[in-house]
PLY file of the C-alpha trace (Angstrom):
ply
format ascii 1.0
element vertex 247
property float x
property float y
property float z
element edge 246
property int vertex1
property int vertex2
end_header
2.42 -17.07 -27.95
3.02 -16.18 -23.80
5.61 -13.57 -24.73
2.94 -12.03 -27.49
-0.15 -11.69 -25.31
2.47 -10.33 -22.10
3.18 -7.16 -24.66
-0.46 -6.88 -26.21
-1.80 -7.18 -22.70
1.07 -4.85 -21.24
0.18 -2.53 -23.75
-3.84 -2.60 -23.25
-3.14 -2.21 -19.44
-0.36 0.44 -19.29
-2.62 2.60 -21.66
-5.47 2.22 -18.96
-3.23 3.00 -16.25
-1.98 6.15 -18.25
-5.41 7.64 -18.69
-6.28 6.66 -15.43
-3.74 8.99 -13.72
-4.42 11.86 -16.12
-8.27 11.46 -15.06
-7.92 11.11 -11.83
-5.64 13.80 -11.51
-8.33 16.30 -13.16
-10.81 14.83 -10.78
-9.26 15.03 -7.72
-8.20 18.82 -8.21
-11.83 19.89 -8.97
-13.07 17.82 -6.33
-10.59 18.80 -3.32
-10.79 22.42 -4.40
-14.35 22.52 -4.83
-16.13 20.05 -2.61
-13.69 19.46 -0.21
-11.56 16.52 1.44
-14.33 13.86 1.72
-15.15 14.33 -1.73
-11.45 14.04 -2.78
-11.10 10.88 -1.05
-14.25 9.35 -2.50
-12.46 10.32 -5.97
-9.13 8.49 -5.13
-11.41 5.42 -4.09
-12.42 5.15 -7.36
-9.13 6.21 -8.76
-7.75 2.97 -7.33
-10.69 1.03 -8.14
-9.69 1.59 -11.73
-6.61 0.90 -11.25
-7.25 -2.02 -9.38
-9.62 -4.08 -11.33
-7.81 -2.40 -14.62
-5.33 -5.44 -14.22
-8.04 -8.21 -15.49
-6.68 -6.40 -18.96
-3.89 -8.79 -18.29
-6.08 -11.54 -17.48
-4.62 -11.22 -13.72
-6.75 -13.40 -11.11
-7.06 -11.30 -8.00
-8.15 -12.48 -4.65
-8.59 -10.37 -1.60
-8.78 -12.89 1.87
-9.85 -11.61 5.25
-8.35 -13.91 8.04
-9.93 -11.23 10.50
-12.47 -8.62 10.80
-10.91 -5.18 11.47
-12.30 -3.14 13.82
-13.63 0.42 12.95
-13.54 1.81 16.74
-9.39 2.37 16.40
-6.82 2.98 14.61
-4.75 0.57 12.62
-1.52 0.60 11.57
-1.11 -2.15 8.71
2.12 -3.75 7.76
2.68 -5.24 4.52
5.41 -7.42 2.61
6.26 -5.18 -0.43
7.03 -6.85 -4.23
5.78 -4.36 -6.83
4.62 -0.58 -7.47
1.33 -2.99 -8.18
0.55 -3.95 -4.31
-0.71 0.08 -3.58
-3.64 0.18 -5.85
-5.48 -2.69 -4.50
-4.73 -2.92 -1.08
-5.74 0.83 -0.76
-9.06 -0.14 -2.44
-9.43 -3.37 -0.10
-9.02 -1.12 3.34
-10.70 1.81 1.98
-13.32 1.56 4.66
-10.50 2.50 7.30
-8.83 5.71 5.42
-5.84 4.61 4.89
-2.27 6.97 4.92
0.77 5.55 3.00
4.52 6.24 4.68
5.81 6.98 1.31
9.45 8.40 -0.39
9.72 11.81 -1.07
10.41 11.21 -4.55
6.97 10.29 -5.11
6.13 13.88 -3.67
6.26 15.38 -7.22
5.99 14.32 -11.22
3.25 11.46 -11.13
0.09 12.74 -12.10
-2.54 11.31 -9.76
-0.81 9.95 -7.14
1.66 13.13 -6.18
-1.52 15.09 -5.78
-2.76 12.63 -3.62
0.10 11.78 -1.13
0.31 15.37 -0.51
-3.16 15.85 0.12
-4.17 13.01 2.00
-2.35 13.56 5.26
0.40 10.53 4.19
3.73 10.45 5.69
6.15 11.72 2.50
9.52 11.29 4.01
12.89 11.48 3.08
15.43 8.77 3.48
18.26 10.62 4.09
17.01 13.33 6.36
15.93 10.96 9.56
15.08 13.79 11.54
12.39 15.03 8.94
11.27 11.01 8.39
10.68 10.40 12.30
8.41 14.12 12.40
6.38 13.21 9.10
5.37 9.85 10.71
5.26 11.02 14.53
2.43 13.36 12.58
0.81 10.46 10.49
0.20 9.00 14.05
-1.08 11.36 15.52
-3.73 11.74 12.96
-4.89 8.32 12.96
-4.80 7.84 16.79
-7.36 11.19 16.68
-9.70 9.95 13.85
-9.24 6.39 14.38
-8.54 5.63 11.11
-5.16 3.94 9.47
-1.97 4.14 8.19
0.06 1.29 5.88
3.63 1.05 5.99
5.82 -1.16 3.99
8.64 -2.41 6.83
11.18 -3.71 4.51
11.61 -0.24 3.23
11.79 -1.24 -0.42
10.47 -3.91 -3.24
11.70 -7.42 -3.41
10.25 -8.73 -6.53
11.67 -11.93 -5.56
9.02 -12.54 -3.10
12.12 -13.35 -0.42
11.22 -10.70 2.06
14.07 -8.47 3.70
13.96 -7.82 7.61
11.46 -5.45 8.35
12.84 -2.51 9.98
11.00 -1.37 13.15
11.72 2.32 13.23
8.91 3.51 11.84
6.18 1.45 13.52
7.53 2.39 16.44
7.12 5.85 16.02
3.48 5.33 14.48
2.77 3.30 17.89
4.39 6.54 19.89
2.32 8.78 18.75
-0.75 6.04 18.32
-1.10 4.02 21.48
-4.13 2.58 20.94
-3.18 0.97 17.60
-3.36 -2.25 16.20
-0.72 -3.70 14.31
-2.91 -5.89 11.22
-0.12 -7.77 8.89
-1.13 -8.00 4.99
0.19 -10.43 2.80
1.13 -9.70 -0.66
1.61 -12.34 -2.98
2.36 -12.41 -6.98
2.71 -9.09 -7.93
6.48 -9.19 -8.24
6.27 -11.83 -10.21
3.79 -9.64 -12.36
6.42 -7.24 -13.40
9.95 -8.66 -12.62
11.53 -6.53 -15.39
9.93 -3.67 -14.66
6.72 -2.16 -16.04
7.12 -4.20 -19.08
6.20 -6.18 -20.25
3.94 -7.48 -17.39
3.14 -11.02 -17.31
-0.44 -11.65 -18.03
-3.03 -14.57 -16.23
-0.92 -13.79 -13.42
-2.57 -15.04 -9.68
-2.56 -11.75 -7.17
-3.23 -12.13 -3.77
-3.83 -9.82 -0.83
-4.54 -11.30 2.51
-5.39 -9.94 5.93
-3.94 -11.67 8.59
-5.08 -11.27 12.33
-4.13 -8.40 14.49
-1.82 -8.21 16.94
-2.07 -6.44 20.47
1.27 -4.31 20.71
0.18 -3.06 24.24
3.24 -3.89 26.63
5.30 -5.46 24.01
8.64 -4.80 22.33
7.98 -3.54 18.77
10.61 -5.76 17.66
8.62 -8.60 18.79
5.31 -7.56 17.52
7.46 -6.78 13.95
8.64 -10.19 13.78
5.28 -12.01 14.88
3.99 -9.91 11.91
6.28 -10.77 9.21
6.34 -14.66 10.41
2.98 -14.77 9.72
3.19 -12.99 6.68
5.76 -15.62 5.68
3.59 -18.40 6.61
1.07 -16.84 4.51
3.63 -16.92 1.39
4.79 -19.62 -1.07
8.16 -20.43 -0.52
10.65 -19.03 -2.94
14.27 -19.21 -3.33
16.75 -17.57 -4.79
0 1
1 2
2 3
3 4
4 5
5 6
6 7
7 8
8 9
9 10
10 11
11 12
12 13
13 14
14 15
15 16
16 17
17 18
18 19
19 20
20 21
21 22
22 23
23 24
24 25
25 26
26 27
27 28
28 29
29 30
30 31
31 32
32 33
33 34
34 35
35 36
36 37
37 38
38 39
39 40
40 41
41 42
42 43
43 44
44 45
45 46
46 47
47 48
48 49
49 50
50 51
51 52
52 53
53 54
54 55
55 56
56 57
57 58
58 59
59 60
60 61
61 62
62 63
63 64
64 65
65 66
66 67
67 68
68 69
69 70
70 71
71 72
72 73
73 74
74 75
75 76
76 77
77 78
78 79
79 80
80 81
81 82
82 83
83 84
84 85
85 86
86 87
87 88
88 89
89 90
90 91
91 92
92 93
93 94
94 95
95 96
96 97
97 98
98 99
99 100
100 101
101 102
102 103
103 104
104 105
105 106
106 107
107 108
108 109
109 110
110 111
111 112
112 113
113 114
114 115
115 116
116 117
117 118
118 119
119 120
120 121
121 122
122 123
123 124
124 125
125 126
126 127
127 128
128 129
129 130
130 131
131 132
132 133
133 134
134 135
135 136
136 137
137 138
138 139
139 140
140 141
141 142
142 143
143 144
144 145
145 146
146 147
147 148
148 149
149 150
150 151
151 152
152 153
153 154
154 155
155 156
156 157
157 158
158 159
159 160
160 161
161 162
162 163
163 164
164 165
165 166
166 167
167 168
168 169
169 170
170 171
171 172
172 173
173 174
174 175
175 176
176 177
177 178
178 179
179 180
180 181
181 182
182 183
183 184
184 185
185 186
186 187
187 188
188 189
189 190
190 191
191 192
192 193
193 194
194 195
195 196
196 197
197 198
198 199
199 200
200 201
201 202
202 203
203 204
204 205
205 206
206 207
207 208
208 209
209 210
210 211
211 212
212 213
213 214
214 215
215 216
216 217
217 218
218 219
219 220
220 221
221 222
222 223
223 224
224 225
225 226
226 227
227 228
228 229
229 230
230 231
231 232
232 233
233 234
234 235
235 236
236 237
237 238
238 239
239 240
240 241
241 242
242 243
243 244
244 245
245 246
């Protein structure tokens, strides 16, 4: 009966998601072309607000926990563990407040309808793995914009998804070059919990009644420290935030 509801709820959901991006896509062309920036980032606000709360199709459970209250007078740079293609949607709608820029691949530059628009018109780092020189300039940028509007950018240090919920070491390179170009920054960890068990197959079937949590841990001061230091305080309280899993 699990099995039956996972691909009738799958099914209800992915359909959402579908017209979602097709929407949102429409919208967010009119809206950048005709009203201007702010009114294409109120649009992706509520593109990922659909998105978001689009999962209770499933039956998911989904929990957002503040451990801290992030300050709006500078910019953030907020590090996350990374499971699924399902932890962007919501924790962009949770830290909306704060603007937040994704360091993303440049394969998601093009051919997704909604959310290629929107990476390359929001200012986010799109970089490309195998051309460092052209990755360390597209976030040495993203920095720069967020240390001038005080707003944020969200990085994902491991670099890919580990469904498994084990995370990898979280390379530093690219916080490092957000804090060069962003001195005032504060580094704010966010733990992501149960979305790679959500879709461990892929996009589906997704498991329904699943339990998703995003929680914001306390900042850290980076000021005089090593980044490698400030990484690891980061993801060892992003572990201690996690269940324990095992392979």
């Amino acid at each position: 009966m699990k099995k039956i509801l996972d691909y009738v709820l799958s099914t209800l959901y992915l359909i959402h998601f579908g017209l979602t991006l097709l929407f949102f896509h429409l919208a967010q062309v009119i809206a950048y072309n005709v009203f201007g920036k702010n009114a294409h980032r109120k649009v992706v606000d509520y593109l990922n607000f659909s998105l978001t709360y689009g999962l209770y199709l499933t039956g998911a459970e989904i929990t957002l926990r503040k451990q801290f209250q992030i300050p709006h007078n500078r910019p953030i740079i907020f590090v996350a563990n990374h499971q699924s293609t399902f932890d962007i949607s919501p924790v962009y709608w949770f830290l909306r407040k704060y603007r937040p820029r994704f360091v993303s691949k440049v394969e998601l530059k093009k051919g997704v309808p909604s959310i290629s628009y929107n990476l390359r018109k929001s200012g986010a780092a799109i970089i490309d793995r195998k051309d460092g020189k052209q990755a360390i300039a597209e976030i040495a940028r993203l920095g720069k914009l967020i240390q001038d509007e005080k707003s944020s950018a969200l990085i994902f240090p491991e670099g890919t998804r580990t469904a498994s919920g084990i995370m990898k070491p979280f390379v530093t390179g690219g916080v490092a070059t957000l804090l060069k170009r962003a001195p005032d920054a504060l580094i704010v960890p966010v733990a992501i919990d149960g979305t790679g068990a959500f879709n461990p197959k892929g996009i589906f079937p997704l498991k329904s009644f699943a339990k998703l949590t995003w929680t914001i841990l306390p900042g850290i001061e980076p000021a005089g420290r090593k980044v490698e230091e400030v990484l690891a305080e980061a993801q060892e309280e992003i572990r201690k935030t996690l269940p324990v899993y095992t392979l």
